[in-house]
N, C-alpha and C positions, 0 to 999 in steps of 0.2 A: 550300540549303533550310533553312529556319526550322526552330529545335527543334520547336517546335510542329507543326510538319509532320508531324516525325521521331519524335514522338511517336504520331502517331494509329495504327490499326491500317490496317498495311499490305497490303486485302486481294487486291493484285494478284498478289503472287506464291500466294497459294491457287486462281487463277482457273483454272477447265476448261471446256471447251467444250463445246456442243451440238450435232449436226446434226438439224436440223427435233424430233423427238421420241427422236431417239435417242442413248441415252448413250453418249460416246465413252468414250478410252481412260483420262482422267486420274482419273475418280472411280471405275476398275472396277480400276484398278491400284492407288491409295489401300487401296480396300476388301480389296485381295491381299495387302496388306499389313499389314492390322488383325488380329492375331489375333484380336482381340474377336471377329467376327465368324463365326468358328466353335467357338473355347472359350469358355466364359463363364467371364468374369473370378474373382477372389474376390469375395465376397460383403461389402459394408460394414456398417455399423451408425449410420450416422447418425442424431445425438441430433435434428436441424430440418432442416429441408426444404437450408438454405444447404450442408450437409455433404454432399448428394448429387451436385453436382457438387466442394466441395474436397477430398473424399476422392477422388473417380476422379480430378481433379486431379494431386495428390499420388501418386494409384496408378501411373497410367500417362498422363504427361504429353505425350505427344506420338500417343497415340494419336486417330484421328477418330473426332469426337463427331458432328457433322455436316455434312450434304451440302446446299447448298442448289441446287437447279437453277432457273434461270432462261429458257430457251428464247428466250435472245434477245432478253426485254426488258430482263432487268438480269443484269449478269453472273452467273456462279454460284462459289459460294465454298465454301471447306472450312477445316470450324474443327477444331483439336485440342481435348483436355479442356485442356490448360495454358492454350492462347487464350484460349478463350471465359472461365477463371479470371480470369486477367490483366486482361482487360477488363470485369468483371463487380467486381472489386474498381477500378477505376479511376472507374468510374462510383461506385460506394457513397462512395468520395471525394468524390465532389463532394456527394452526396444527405450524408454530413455534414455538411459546412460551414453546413446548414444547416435548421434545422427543430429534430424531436427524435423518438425511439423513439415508435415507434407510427404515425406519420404515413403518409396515404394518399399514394398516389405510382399519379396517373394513367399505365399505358402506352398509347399512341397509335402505332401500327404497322401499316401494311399487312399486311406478309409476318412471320414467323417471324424472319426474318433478325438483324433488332435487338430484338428482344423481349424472346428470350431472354437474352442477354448484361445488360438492362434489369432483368429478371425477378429474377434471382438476385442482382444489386447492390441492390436491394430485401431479399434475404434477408440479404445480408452487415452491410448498415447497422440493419436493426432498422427495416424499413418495412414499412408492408402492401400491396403490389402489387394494382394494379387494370386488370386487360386490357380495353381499349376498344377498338371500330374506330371506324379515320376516317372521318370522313362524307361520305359520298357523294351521300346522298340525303334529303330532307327529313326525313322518319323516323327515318335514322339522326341527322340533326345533333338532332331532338330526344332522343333515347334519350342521347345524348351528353352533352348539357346537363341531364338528367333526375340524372345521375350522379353529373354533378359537386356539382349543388345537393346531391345524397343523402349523398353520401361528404366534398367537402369537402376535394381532397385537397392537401397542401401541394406538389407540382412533379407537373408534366406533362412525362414524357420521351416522344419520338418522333425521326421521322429526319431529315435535313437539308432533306429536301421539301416534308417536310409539315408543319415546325414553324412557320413565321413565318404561317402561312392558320391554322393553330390557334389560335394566340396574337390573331391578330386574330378570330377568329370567337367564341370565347370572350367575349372582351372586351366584345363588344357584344350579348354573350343572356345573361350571367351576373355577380352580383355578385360570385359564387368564383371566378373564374377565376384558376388558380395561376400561378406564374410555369411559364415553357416552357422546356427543354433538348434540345441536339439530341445524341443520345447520340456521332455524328460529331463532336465539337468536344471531347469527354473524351481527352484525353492520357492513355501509359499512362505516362509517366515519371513521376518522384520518388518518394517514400515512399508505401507503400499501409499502408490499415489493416488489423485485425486485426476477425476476423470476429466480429459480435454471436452472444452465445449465450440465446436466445429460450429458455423453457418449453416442454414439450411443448404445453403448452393453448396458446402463445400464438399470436396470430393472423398468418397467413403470406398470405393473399390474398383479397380480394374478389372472388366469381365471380358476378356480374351475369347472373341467367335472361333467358331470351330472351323471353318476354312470351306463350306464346302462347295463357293465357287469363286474365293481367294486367298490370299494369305491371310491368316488371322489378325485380326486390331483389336485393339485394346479401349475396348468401350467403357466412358469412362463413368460412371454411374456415382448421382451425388444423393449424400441424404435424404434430402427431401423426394428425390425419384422417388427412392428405396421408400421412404412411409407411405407416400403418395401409391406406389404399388401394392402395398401389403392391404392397405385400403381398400381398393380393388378387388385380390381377393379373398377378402373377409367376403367383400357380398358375393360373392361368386359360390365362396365353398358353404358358405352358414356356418360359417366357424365361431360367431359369435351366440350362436343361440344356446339355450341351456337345455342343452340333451347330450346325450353321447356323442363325443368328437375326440376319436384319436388317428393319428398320422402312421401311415407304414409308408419307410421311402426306401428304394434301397438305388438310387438316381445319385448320378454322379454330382459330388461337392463343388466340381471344378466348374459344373456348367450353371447356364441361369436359373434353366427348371428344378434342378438337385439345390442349390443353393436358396433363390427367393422363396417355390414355393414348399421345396423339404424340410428346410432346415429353420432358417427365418422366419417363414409364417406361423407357426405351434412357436413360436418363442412368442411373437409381436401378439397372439392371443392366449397367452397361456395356458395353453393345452399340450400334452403330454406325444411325445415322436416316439418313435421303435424305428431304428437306422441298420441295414446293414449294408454291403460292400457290391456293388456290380457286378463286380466276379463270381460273387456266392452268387447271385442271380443268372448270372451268366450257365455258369455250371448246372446248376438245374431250375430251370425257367418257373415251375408249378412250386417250388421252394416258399415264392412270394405269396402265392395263393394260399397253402398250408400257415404262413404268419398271418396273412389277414383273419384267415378263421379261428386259427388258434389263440387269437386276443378278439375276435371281434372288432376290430377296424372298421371307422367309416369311411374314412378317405387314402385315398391312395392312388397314383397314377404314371402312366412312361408312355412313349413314342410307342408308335401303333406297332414296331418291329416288334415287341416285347409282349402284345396279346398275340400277336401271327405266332409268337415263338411257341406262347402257352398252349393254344390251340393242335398245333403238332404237337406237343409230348402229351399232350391229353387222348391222343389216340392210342398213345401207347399203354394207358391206363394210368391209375394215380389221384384221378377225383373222389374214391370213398373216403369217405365221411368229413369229406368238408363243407363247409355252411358259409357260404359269400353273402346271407344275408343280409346281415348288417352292412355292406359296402355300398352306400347309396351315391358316393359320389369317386366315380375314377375317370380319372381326366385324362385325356388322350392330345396330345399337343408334338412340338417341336419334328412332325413330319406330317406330312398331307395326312387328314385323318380318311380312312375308308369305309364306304359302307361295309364292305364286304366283310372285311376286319369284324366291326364293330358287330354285327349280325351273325358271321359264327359263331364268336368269342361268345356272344349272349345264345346263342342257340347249346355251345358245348357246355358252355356252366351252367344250364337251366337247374341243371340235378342239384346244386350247388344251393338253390336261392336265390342264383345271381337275375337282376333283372334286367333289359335292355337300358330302359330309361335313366337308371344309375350311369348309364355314361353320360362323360362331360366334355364332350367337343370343346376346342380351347384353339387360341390363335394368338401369339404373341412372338417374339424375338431381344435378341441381347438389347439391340437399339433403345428399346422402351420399357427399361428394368428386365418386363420378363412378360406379364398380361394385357394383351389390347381388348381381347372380346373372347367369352366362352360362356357356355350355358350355363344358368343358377342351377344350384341344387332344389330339388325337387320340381323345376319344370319339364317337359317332353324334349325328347330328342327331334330336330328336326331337319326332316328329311326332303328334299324335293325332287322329285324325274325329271332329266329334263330330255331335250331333242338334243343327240350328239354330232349331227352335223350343223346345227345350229352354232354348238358353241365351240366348233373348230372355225367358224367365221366370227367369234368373239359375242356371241349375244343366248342368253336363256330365253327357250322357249319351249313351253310344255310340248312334251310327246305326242305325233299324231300315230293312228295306227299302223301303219309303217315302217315308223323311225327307228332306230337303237337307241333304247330308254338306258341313258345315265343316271343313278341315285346319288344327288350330293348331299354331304353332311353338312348342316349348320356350324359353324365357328362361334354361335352366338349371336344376340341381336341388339344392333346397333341403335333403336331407337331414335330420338331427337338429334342424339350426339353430334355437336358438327367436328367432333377431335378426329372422325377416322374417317376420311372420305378416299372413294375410288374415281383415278384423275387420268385423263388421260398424256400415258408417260413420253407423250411429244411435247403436248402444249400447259397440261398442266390443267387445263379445264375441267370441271365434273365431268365425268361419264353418266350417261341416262343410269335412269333403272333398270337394272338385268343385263346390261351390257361391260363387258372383262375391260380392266383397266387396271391401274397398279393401286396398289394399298397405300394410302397417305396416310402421316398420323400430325396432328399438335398435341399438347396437353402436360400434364406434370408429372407426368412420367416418363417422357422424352427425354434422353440423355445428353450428356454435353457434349457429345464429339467422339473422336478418337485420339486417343493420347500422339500427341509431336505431328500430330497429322491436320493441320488448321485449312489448309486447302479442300481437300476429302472430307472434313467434316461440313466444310461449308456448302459443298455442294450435295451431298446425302441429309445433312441434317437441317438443312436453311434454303433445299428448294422451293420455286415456284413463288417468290414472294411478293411478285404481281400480283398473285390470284391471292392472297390472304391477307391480312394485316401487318403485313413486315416482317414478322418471324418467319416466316415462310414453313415449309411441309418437310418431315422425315420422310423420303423417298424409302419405303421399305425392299424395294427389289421383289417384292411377290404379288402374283395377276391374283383377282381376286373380282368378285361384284358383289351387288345387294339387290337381294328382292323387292318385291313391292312390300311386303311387311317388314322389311329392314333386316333381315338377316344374313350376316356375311357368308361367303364361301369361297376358301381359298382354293389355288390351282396351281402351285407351283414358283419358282423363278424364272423371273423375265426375261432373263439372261439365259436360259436354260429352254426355254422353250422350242419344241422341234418343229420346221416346216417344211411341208411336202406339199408341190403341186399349188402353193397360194396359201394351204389352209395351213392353220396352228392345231399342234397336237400335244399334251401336257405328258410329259416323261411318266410321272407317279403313277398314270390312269394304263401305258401302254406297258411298264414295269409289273403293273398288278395283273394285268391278264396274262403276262407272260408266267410270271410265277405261279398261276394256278393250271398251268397245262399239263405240269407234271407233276408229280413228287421229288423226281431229280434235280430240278430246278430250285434253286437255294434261297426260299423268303429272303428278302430285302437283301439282297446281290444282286442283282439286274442292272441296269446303266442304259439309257438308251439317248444318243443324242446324232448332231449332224456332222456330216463332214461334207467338206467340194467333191463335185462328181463332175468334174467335164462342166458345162455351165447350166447346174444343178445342184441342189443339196440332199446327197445320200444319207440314210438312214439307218446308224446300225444298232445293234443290241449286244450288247457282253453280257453273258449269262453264266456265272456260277453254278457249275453242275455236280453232281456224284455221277461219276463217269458209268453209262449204262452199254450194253452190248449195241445197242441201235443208235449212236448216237445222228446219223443222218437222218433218221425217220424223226428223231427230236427236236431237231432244228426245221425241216419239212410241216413240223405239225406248230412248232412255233410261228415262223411264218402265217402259215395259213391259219392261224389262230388271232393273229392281230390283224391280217386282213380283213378276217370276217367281221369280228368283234370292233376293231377302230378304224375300219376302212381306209387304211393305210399299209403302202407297200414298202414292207424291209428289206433296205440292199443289201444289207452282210447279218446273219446270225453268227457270233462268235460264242463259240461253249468254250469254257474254260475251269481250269478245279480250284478249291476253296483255297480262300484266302486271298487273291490276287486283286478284286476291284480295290481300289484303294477306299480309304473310309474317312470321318473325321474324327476326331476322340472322341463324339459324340454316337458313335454308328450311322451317320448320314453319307448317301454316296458321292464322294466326291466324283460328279460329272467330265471335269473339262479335265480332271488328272487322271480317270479313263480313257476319256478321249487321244488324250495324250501317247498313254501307253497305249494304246492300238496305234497311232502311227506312225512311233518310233520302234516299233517289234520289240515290246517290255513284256508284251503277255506271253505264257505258255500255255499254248492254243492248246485243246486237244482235238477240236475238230471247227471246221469255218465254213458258212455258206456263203459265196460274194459273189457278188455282180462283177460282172467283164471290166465293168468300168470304175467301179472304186478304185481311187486314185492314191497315189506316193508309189515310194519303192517298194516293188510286194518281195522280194527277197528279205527288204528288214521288218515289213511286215509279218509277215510268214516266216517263224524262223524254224528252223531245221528238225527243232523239237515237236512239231504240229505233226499229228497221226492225217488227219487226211484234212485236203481242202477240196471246196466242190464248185463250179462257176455255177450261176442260175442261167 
């Protein structure tokens, strides 16, 4: 065998097995053998992000950092803190030889697997790390190429697969296309270097938003955010306390939630991850649920689509014998979180062990690393009713017997804090108690900006700087208020907000009664926003259906299903079949590029209720492919 062989990471002897979804014996024996995983380590002090993994490194070198499982498509491997070091300094080797400090360094990775080991040779060499997915789909190859023009970055690492279709696809849609490295061809032999020591200001990774009501930026996230976050949540999750604490993520690497709190966080407290791939999750929802019980996971969490998902295959059967007891903490974030959601989900896993209060309502954004506010572990979930025509005129106020009682979820509670105040998004002023305004944040976790974009960040990141001390306020884009006991509740974007008749009504709230009218009706596919009507603003719905024999009684019963429920009247129901709302790589619906495609005739309708007077050209509206359209 070639040195160079003997060089690369050997990762057959970490390989353990799988049966169908259950984990065997080599990753459950590993894990018996990590003390991490029931003492929490000592505590580090890393000056940059790079120290978070060569300090546990150095701490405890052969302990597992993590798990990755494969189910059969690609092996599953297990790295120690020394490995993934080794390897992680192997690559910054090469990311020397060439370029200089500060250079963007595209990663291009499917799975977690090679990212991270990518990630942190990035932090070792004085690069700024840029997590991309590979493209799959036309959207994605543009978001891809969006990025590269934006950022500009001097090498693109990825894995042996996917590197040589990268470098040519690059090549022929961009004039920046960087050279390509397959992090598989980094040897860990010969001299390694010594780790860059970066500023706390200095800048540690680009975290590119998911777009889902513009085009993505490149948020530019510096060291000290990054600790300054993980800070955060330590106390949120109790990941510091000495009891059992392990990580199940199977959350995308590219985004802030997948990366700060999957990946990052179980390294910055040493405690022990089990990683697998979106798709495996995607493919069978209750997959996730079978690894939590199958190791006894404490923590674990995703966007509220992904309990709505668990919930439907749970009808179909699939919950014997598993034990969600141990999961006391699963964090629901980066989409309006819902009661409704959160109250099945904890109703269908009862059998389970699973308990309501083990959720963890959470509220953050790329802007400010990743956590603004969410509930500790082990306190209550909290819930308040409020009046729903109240707060279509912007104000909470308990339920009288009459009203339509709304259940909001807590985001968390704000306390003393003055870092995250709700302003009014004209003047900038506080808003009262209980009355909607947008979410301001200060604090050290607020980011630097957006990469090449100093105007835009000045105005999102250094609002309102009358009303504060001269740094002025990160304009988050999401309405939000606080009760009299300081607890946040978010409602959506600002931007995004629909109005009928004077009043405001929040998409997420009129999206979720739509979706539970049927079963044809497609969890987290819905879209509902405004268009002109004459001198008016119309009200429509795109809705993702499994096409059923009745589909006018469907739209009929939709209708009158949000009237009753949000006292609001919809000018056009459009049913349409899967796949077509457009999305973000995140699975958030992108709004205003629905909107779009309805009024440029992009959807293929399969049935539409409209009003006389919704407006454009209804020939390109309406295209030829539409089974029936109905005037109200």
């Amino acid at each position: 065998m070639s040195r160079q062989k003997q060089g690369k990471l050997h990762r057959c002897q970490y390989l353990c097995l799988v049966e169908g979804d259950t984990v065997t014996d080599p990753i459950k024996q590993r894990l018996l053998l990590t003390p991490s995983l029931t003492q929490c380590p000592p505590a580090i002090l890393p000056r940059h992000v790079g120290e978070i993994l060569s300090l546990r490194a150095a701490q405890m070198p052969d302990a597992l950092a993590f798990a990755f499982m494969g189910f059969g498509r690609v092996p599953d491997v297990m790295l120690s803190y020394g490995e993934l070091h080794a390897r992680a300094l192997a690559i910054a080797r090469q990311l020397l030889m060439q370029g200089q400090i500060g250079d963007r360094i595209m990663l291009v990775f499917p799975t977690a697997m090679g990212f991270i080991e990518a990630f942190f040779a990035c932090m070792y060499a004085g690069r700024v790390a840029v997590p991309a997915l590979p493209p799959r789909t036309a959207r994605e190859a543009e978001r891809l190429v969006a990025m590269v023009e934006d950022c500009q970055p001097g090498m693109l690492l990825s894995g042996e697969s996917d590197i040589e279709s990268l470098a040519h696809f690059l090549h022929h849609r961009t004039d920046h296309a960087p050279p390509c490295l397959s992090v598989e061809e980094v040897t860990v032999s010969g001299p390694l270097p010594g780790l860059h020591q970066p500023a706390a200001r200095g800048l540690a990774y680009l975290q590119y938003t998911s777009g889902s009501a513009a085009v993505p930026r490149g948020v530019m996230v510096g060291h000290g955010q990054l600790l300054h976050n993980q800070a955060l949540l330590t106390h949120h999750m109790g990941s510091d306390q000495n009891r059992r604490w392990l990580m199940v993520s199977w959350l995308p690497h590219f985004h802030d939630m997948g990366l700060v709190a999957g990946i990052l966080h179980p390294l910055f407290v040493g405690r022990p991850c089990v990683l697998f791939s979106p798709e495996d999750f995607m493919q069978q929802p209750l997959r996730w649920l079978r690894v939590i019980s199958g190791l006894q996971a404490t923590c674990s969490g995703a966007p509220d689509f992904a309990y709505t998902l668990c919930i439907r295959r749970a009808k179909r059967g699939g919950l014997a014998g598993l034990d969600l007891s141990s999961w006391d903490h699963a964090f629901s974030g980066a989409e309006p979180v819902r009661h409704t959601t959160l109250l099945q989900f904890a109703e269908t896993m009862a059998v389970t062990g699973f308990c309501f209060d083990a959720f963890a309502p959470a509220y953050g954004l790329a802007e400010a690393t990743l956590l603004v506010a969410g509930k500790v572990r082990g306190d209550n979930v909290v819930v308040r009713h409020a009046d729903y025509d109240a707060l279509t005129m912007g104000q909470y106020q308990a339920p009288h017997p009459a009203s339509r009682v709304v259940r909001l979820v807590g985001c968390g509670n704000l306390g003393a804090t003055p870092s995250v105040q709700v302003l009014d998004p004209i003047s900038g002023s506080p808003m009262p108690t209980g009355q909607l305004g947008e979410i301001c944040l200060q604090g050290e976790s607020v980011c630097q900006g957006y990469w090449a974009q100093p105007v835009l960040s000045g105005s999102v990141f250094g609002a309102y700087r009358w009303t504060a001390d001269g740094s002025g306020w990160l304009r988050t884009g999401d309405m939000g208020l606080v009760d009299e006991a300081g607890n946040l509740f978010v409602f959506g974007r600002l931007k995004e907000v629909v109005i009928s008749d004077g009043a405001k009504f929040y998409p997420p709230e009129i999206e979720q009664v739509i979706s539970d009218v049927d079963s044809a009706v497609r969890p987290g596919r819905v879209a509902v926003f405004n268009i002109d009507m004459l001198d008016t603003a119309a009200v429509i719905a795109v809705c993702e259906v499994t096409p059923v024999p009745e589909m006018a009684a469907l739209a009929a019963r939709i209708q009158a299903e949000v009237q009753s429920q949000c006292l609001l009247n919809l000018n056009g129901v459009v049913l349409i079949g899967k796949g077509q709302i457009p999305l973000t790589s995140s699975g958030k619906i992108r709004r205003f590029a629905c909107r779009h495609a309805f009024l440029e005739g992009e959807l293929a309708i399969l049935y539409a209720r409209l009003d006389e007077a919704v407006p454009g050209n209804r020939r390109k509206i309406i295209r030829r492919d539409v089974q029936t359209v109905d005037q109200m």
